[in-house]
N, CA, C and O atoms as CSV, one atom per row, in Angstrom:
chain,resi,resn,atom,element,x,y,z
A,1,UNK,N,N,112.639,5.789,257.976
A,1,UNK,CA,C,112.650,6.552,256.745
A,1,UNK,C,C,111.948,5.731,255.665
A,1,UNK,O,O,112.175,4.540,255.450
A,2,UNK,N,N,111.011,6.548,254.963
A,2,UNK,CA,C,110.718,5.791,254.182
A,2,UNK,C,C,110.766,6.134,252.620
A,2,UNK,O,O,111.371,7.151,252.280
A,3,UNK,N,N,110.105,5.263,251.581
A,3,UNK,CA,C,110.641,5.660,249.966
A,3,UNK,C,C,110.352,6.968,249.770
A,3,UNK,O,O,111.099,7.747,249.178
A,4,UNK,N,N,109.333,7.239,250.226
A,4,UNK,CA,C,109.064,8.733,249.993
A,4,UNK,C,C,109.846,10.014,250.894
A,4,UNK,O,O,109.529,11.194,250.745
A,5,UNK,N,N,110.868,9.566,251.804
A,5,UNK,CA,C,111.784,10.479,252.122
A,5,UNK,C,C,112.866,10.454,251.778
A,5,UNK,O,O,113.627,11.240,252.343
A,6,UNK,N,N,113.372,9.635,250.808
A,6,UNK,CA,C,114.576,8.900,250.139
A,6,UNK,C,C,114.682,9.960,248.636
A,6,UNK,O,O,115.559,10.592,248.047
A,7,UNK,N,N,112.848,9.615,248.445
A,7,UNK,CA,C,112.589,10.419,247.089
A,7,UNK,C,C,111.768,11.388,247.499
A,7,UNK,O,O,110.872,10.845,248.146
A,8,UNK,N,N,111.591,12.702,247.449
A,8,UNK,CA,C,110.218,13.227,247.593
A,8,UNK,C,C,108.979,13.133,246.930
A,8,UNK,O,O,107.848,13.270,247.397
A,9,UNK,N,N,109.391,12.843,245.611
A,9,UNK,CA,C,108.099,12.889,244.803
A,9,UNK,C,C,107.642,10.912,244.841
A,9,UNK,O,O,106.879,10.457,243.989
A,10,UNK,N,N,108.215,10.081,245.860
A,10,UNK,CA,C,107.829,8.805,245.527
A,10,UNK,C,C,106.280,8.744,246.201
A,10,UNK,O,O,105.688,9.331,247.107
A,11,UNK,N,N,105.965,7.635,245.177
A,11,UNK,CA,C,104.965,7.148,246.567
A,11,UNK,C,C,104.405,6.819,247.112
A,11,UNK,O,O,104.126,5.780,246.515
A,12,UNK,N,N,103.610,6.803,248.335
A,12,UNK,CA,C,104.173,6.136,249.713
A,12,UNK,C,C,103.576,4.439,249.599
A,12,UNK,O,O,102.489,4.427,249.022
A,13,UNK,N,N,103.969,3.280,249.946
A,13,UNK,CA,C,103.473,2.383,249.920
A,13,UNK,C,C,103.304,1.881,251.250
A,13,UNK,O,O,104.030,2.346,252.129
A,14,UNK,N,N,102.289,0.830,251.589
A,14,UNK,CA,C,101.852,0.223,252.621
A,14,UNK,C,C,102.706,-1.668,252.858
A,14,UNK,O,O,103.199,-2.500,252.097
A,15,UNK,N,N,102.440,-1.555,254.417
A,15,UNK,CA,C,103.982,-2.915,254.114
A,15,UNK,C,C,103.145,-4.494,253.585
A,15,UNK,O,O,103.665,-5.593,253.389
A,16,UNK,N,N,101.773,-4.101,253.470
A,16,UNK,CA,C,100.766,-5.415,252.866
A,16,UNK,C,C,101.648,-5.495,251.407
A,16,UNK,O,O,102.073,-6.533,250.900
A,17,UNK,N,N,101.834,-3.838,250.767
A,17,UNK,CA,C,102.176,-3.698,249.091
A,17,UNK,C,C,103.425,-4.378,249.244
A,17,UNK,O,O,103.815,-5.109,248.333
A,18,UNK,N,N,104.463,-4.141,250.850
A,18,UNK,CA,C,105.595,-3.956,250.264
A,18,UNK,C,C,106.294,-5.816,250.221
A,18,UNK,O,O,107.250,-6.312,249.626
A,19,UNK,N,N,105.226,-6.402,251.183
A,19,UNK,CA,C,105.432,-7.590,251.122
A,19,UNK,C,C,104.802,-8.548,249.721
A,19,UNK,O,O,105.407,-9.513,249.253
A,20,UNK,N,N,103.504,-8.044,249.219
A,20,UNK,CA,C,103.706,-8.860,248.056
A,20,UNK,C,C,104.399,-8.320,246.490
A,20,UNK,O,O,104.237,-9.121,245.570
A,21,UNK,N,N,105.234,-6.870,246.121
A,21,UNK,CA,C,106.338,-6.934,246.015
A,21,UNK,C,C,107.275,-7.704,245.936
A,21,UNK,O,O,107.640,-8.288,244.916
A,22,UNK,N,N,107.807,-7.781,247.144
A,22,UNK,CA,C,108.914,-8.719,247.210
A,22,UNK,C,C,108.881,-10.022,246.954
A,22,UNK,O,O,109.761,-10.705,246.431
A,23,UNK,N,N,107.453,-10.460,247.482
A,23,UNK,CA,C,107.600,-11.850,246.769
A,23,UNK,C,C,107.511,-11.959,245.208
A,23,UNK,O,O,108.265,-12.670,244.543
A,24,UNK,N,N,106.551,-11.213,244.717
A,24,UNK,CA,C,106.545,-11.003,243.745
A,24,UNK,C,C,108.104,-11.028,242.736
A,24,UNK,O,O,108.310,-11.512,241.623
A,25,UNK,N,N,108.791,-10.472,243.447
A,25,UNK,CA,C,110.412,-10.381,242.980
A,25,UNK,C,C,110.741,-11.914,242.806
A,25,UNK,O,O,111.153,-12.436,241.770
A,26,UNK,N,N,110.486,-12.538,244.004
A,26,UNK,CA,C,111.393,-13.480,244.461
A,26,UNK,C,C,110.646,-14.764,243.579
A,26,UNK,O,O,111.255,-15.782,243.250
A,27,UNK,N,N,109.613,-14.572,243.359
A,27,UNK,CA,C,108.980,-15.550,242.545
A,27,UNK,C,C,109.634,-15.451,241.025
A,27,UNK,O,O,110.237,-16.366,240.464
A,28,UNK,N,N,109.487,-14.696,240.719
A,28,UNK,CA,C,109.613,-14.543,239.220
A,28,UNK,C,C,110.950,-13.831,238.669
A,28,UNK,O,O,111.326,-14.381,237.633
A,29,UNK,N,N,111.747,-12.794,239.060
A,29,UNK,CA,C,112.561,-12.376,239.173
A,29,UNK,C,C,114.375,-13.035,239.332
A,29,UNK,O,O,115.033,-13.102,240.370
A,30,UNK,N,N,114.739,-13.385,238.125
A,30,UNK,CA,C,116.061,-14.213,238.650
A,30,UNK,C,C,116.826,-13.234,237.398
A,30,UNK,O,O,116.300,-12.861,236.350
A,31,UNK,N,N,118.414,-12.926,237.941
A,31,UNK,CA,C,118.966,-12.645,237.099
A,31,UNK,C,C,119.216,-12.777,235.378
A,31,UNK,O,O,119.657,-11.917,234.616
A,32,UNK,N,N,118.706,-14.363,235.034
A,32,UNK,CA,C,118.653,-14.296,233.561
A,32,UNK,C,C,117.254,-14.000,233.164
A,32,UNK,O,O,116.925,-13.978,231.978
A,33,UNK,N,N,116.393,-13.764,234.174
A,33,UNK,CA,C,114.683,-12.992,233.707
A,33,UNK,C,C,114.397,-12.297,234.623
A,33,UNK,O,O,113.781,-12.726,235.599
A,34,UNK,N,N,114.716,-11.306,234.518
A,34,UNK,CA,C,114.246,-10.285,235.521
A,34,UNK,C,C,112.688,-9.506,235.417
A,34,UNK,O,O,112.323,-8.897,234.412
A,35,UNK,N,N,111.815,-9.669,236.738
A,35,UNK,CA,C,110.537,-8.958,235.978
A,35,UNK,C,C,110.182,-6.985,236.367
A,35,UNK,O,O,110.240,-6.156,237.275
A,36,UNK,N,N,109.844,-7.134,235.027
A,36,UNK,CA,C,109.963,-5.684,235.054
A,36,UNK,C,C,108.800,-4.945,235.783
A,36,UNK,O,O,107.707,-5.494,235.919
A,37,UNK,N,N,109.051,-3.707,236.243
A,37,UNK,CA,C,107.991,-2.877,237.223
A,37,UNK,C,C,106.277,-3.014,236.494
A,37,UNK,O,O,105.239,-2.983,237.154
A,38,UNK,N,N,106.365,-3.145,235.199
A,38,UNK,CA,C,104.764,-2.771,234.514
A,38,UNK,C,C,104.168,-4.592,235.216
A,38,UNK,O,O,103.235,-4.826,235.983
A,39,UNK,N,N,104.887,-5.307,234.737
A,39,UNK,CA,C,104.638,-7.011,235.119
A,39,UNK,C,C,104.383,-6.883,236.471
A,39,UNK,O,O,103.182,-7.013,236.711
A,40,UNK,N,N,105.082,-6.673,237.462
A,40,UNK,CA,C,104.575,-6.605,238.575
A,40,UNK,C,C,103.435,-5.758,239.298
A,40,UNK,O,O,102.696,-6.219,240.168
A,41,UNK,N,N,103.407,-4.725,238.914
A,41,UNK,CA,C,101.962,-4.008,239.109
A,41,UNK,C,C,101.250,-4.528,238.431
A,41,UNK,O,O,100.622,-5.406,239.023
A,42,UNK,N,N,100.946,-4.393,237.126
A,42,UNK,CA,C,100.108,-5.847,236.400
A,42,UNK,C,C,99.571,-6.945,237.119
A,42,UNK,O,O,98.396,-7.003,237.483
A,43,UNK,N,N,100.839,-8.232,237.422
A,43,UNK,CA,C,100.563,-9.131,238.194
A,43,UNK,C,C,99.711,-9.068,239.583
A,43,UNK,O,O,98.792,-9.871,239.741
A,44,UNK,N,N,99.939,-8.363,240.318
A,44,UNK,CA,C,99.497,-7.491,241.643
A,44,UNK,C,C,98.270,-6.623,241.900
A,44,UNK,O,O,97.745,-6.367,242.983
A,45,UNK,N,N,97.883,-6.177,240.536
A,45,UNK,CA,C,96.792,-5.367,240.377
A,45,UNK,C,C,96.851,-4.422,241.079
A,45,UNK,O,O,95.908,-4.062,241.783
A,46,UNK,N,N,98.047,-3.796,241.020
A,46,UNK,CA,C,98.698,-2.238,241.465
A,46,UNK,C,C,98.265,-1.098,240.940
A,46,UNK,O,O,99.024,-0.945,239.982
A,47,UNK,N,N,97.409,-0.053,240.957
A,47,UNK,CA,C,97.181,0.876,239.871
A,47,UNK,C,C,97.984,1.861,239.882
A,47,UNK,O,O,98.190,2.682,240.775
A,48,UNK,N,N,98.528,1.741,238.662
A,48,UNK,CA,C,100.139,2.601,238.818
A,48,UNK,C,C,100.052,3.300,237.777
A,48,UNK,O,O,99.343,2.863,236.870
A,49,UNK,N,N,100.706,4.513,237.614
A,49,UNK,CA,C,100.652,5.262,235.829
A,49,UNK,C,C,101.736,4.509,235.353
A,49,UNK,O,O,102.408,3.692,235.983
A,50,UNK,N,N,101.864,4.930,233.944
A,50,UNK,CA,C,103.004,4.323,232.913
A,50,UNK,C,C,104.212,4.082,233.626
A,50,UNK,O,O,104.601,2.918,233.725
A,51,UNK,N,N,105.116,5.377,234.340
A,51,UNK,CA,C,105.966,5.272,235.334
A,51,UNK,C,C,106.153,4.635,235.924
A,51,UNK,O,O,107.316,4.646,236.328
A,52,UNK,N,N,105.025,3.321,236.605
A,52,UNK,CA,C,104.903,2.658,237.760
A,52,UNK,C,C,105.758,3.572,239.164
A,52,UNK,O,O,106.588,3.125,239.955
A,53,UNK,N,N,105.195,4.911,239.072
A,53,UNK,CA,C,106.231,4.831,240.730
A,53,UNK,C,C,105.531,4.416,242.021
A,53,UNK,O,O,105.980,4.835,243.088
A,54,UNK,N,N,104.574,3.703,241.998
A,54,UNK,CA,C,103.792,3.255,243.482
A,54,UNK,C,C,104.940,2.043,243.396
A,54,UNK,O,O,105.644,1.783,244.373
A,55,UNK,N,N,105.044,1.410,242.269
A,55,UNK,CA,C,105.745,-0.211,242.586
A,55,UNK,C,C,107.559,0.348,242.442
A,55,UNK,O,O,108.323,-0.505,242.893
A,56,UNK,N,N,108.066,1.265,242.045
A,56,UNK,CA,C,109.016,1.752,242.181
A,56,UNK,C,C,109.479,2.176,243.671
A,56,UNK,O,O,110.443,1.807,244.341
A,57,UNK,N,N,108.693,2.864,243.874
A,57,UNK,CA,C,109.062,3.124,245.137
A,57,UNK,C,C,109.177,2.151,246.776
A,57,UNK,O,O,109.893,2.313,247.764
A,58,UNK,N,N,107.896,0.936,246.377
A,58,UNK,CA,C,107.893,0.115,247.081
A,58,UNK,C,C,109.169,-1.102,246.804
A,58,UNK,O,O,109.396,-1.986,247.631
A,59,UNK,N,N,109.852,-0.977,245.635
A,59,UNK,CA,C,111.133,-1.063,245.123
A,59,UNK,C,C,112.457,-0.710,246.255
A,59,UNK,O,O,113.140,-1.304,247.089
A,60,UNK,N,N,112.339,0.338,245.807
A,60,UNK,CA,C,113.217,1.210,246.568
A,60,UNK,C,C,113.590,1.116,248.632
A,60,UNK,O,O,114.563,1.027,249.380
A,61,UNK,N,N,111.936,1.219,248.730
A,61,UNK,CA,C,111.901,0.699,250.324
A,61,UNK,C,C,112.327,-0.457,250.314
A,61,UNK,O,O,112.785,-0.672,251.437
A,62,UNK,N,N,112.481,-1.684,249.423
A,62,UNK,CA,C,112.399,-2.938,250.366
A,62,UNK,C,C,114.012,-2.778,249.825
A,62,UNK,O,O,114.690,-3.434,250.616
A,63,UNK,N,N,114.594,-2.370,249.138
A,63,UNK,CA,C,116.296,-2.124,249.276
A,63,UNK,C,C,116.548,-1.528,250.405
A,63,UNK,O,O,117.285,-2.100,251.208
A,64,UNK,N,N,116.069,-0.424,250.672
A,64,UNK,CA,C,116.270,0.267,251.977
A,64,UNK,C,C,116.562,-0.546,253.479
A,64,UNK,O,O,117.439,-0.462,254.339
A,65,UNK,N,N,115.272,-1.410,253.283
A,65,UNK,CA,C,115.341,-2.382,254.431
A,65,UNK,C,C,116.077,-3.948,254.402
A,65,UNK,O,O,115.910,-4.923,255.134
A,66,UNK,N,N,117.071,-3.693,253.070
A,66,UNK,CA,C,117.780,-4.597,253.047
A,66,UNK,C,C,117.464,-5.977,251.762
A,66,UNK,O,O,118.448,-6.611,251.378
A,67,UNK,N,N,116.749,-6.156,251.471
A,67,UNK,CA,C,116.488,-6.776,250.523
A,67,UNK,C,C,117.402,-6.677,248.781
A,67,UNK,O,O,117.438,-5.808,247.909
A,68,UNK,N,N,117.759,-7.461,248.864
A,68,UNK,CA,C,119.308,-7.310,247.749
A,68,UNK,C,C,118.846,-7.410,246.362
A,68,UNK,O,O,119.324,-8.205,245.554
A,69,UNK,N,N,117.891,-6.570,246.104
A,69,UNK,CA,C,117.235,-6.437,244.964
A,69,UNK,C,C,118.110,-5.740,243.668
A,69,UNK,O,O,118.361,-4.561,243.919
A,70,UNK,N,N,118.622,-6.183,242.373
A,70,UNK,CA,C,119.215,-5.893,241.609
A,70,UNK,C,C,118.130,-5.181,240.232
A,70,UNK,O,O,116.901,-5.113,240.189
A,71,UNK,N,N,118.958,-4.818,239.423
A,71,UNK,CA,C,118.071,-4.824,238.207
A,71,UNK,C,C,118.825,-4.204,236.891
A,71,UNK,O,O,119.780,-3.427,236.919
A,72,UNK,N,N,118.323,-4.608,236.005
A,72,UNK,CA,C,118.818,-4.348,234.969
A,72,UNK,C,C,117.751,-3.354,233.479
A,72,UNK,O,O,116.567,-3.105,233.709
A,73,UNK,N,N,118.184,-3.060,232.546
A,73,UNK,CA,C,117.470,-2.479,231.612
A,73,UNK,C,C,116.032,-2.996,231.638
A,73,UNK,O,O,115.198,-2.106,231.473
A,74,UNK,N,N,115.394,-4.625,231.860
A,74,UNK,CA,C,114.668,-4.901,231.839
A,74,UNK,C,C,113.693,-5.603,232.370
A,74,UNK,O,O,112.944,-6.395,231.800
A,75,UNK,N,N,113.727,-5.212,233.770
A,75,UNK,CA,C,113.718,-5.595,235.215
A,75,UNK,C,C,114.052,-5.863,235.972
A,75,UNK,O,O,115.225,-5.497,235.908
A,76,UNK,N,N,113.834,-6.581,237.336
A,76,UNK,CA,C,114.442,-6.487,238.518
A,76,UNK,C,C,114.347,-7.974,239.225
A,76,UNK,O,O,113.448,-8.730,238.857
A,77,UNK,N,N,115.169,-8.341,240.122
A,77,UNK,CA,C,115.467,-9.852,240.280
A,77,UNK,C,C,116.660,-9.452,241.695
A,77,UNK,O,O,117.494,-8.587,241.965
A,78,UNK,N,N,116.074,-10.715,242.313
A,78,UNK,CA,C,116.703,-10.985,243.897
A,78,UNK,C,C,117.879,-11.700,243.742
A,78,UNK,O,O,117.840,-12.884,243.406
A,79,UNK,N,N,119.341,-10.881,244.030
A,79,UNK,CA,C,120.399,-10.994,243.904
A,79,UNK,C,C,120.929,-12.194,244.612
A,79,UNK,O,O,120.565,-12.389,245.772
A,80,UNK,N,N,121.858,-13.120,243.953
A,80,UNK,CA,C,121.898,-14.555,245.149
A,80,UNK,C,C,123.137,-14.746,245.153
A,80,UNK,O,O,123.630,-15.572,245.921
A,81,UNK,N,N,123.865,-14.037,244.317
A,81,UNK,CA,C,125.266,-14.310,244.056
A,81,UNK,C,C,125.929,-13.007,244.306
A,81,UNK,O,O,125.578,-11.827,244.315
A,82,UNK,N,N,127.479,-13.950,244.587
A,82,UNK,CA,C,128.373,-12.812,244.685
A,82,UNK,C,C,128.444,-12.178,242.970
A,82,UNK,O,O,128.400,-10.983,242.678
A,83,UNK,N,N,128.550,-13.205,242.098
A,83,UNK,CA,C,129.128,-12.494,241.058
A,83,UNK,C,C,127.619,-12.009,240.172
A,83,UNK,O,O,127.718,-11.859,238.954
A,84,UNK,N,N,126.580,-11.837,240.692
A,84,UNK,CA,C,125.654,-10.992,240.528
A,84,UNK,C,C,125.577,-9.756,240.851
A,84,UNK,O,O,125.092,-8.947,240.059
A,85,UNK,N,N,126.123,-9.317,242.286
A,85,UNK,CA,C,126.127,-8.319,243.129
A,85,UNK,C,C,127.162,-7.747,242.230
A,85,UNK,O,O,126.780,-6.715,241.678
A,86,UNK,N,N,128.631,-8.213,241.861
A,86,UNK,CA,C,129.417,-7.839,241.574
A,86,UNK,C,C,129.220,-6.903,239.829
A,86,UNK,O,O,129.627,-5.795,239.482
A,87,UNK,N,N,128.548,-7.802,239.195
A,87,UNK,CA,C,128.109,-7.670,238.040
A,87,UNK,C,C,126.914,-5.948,237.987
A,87,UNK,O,O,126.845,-4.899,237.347
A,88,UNK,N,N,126.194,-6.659,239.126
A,88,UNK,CA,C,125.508,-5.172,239.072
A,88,UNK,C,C,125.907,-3.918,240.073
A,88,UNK,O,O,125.234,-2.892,240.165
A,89,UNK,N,N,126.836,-4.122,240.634
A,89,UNK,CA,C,127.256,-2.728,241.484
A,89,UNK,C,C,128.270,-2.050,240.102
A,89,UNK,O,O,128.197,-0.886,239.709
A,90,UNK,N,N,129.141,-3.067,239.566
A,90,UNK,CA,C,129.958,-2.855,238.156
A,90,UNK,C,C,128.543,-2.101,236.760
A,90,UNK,O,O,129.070,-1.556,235.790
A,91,UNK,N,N,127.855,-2.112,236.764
A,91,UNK,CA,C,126.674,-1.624,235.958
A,91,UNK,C,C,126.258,-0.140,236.689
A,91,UNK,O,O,126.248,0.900,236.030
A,92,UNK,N,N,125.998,-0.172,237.790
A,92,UNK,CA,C,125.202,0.799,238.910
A,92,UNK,C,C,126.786,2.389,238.236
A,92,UNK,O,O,126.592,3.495,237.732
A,93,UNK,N,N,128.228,1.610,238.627
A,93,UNK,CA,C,129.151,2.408,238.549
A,93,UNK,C,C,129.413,2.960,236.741
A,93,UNK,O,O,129.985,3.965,236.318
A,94,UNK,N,N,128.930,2.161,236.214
A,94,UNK,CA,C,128.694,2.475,234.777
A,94,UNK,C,C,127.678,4.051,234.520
A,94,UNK,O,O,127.981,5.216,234.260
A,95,UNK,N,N,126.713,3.510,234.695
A,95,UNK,CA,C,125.711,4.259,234.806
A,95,UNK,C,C,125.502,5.925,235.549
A,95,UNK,O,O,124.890,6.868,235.045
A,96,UNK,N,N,126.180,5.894,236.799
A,96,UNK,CA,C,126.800,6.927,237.486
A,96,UNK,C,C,128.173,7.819,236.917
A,96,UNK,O,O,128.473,9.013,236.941
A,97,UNK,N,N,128.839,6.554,236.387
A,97,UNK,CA,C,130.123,7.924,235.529
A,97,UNK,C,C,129.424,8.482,234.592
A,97,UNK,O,O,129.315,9.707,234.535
A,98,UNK,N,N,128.891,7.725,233.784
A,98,UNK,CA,C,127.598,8.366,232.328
A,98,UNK,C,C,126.539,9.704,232.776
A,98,UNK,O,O,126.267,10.734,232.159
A,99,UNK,N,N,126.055,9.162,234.213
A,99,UNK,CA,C,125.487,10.893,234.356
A,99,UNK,C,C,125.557,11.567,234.650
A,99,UNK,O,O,124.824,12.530,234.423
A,100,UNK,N,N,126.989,11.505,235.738
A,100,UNK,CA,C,128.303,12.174,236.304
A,100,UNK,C,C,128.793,13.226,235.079
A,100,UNK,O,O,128.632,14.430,235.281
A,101,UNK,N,N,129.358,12.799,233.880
A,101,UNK,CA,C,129.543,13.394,232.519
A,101,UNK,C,C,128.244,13.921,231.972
A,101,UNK,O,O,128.613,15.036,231.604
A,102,UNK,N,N,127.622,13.885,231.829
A,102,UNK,CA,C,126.373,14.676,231.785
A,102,UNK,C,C,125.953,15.592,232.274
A,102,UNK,O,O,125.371,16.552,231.768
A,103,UNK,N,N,126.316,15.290,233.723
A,103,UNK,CA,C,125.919,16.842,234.526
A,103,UNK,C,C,127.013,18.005,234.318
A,103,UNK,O,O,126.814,19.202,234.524
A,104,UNK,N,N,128.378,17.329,233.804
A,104,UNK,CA,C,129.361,18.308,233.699
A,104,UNK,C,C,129.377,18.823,232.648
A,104,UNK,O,O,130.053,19.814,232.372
A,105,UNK,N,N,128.252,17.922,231.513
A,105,UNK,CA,C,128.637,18.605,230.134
A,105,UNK,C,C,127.360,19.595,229.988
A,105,UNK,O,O,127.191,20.447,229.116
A,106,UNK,N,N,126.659,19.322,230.875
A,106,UNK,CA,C,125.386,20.072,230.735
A,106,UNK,C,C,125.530,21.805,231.457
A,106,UNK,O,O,124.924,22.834,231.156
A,107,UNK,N,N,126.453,21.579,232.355
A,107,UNK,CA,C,126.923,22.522,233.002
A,107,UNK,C,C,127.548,23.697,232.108
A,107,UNK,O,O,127.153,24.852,231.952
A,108,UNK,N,N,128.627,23.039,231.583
A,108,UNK,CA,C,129.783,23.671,230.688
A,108,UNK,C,C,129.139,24.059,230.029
A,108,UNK,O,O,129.361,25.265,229.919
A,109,UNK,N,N,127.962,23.579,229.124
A,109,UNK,CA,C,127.135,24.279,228.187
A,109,UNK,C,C,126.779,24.894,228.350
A,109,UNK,O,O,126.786,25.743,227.458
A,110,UNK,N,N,125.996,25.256,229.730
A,110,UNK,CA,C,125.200,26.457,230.501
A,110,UNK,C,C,126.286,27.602,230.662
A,110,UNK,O,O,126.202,28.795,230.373
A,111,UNK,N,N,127.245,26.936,231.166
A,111,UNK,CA,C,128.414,28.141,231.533
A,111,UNK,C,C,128.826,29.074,230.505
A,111,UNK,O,O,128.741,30.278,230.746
A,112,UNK,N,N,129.290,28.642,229.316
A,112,UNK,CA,C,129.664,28.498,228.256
A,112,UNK,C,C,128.489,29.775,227.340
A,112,UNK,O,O,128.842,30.456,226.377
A,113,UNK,N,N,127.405,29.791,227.847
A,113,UNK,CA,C,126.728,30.913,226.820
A,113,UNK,C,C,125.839,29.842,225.993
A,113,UNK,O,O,125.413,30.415,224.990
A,114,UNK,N,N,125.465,28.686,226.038
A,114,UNK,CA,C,125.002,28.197,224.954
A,114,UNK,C,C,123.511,27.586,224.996
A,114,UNK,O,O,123.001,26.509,224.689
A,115,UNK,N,N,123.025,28.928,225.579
A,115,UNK,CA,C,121.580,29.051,225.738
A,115,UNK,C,C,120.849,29.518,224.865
A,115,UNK,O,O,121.303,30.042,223.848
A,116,UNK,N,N,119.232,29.374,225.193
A,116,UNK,CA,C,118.712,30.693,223.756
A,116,UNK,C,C,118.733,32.338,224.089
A,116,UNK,O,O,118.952,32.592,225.273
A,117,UNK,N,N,118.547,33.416,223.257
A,117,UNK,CA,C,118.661,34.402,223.039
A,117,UNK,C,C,119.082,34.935,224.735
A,117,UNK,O,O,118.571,34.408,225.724
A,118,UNK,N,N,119.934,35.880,224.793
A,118,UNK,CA,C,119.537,36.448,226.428
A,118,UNK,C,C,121.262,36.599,226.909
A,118,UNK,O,O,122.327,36.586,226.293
A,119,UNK,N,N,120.896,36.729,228.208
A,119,UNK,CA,C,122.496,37.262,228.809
A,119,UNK,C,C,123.162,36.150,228.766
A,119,UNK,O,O,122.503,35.111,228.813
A,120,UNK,N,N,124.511,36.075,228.674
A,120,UNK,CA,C,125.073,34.749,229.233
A,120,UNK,C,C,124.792,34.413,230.896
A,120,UNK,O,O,124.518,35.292,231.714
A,121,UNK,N,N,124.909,33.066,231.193
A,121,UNK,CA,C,124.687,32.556,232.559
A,121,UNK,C,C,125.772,31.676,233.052
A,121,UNK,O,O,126.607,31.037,232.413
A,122,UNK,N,N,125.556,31.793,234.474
A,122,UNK,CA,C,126.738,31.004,234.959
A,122,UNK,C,C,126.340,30.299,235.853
A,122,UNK,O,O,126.024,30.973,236.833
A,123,UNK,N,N,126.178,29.049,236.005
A,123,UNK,CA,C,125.399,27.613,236.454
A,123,UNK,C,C,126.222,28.051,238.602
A,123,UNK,O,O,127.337,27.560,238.776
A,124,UNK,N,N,125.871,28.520,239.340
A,124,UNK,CA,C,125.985,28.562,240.674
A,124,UNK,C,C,125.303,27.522,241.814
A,124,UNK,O,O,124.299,27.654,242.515
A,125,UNK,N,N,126.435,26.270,241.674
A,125,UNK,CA,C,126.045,24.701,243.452
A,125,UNK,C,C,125.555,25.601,244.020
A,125,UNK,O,O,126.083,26.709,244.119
A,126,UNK,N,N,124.371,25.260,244.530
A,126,UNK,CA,C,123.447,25.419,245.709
A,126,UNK,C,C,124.110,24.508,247.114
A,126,UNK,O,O,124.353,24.773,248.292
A,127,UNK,N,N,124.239,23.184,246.126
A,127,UNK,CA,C,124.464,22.053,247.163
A,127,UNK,C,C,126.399,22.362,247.555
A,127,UNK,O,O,127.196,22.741,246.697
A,128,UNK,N,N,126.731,22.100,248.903
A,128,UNK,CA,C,127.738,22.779,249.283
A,128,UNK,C,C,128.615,21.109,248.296
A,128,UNK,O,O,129.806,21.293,248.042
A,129,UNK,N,N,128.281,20.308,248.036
A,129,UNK,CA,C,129.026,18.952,247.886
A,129,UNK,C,C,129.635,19.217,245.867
A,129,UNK,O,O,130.398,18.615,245.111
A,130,UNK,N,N,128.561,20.687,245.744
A,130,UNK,CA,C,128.879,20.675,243.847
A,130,UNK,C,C,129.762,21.823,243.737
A,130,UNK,O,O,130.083,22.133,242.589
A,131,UNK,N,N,130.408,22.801,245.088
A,131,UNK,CA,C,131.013,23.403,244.916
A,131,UNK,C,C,132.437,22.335,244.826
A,131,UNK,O,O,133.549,22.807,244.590
């Protein structure tokens, strides 16, 4: 499986990209400096849009395949510690209740009538996991 079946719209990288990536991480990348996705395509001479998702996604794969890659608001850095891991799975769970509440408040709003002009609507899971 790869980043681009993880994500659909990622994409796809080659394992030449995905290896200097990672070093790339591992060089420069430590929890109190983490380097961010534009720096590394930059560094790499990646041609990426603003988004960077070529180096995002080659991101993503080398987690996939195990690589204990962390990150924070302002880049990304090779996890070495327990109380790193700990620190950022505690962030990851932050972040997930925040858009967890979001999707419910975004919902309720929809449910709720508080659209523009038109019938009221009622937000219907597709996915059997949002019923």
């Amino acid at each position: 499986m790869s980043a681009a079946s993880l994500n659909p719209g990622a994409a796809r990288v080659d394992e030449d990209l995905l290896h200097r990536v990672e070093q790339r991480i591992r060089d420069a990348g430590s929890a109190d400096s983490p380097i961010s996705s534009h720096a590394i395509a930059h560094n790499l001479g990646i041609e990426d849009s603003d988004g960077q998702p070529v180096t995002r996604a080659a991101i993503t794969e080398l987690v996939r395949r195990g690589v204990p890659i962390g990150a924070d608001s302002t880049g990304y850095f090779i996890i070495r510690t327990q109380e790193q891991l700990d620190r950022y799975v505690a962030d990851l769970v932050r972040r997930e209740t925040g858009i967890r509440a979001r999707r419910i408040a975004v919902i309720r709003a929809f449910d709720e009538g508080r659209v523009p002009a038109g019938e009221p609507l009622r937000w219907i899971p597709t996915d059997p996991e949002e019923r």
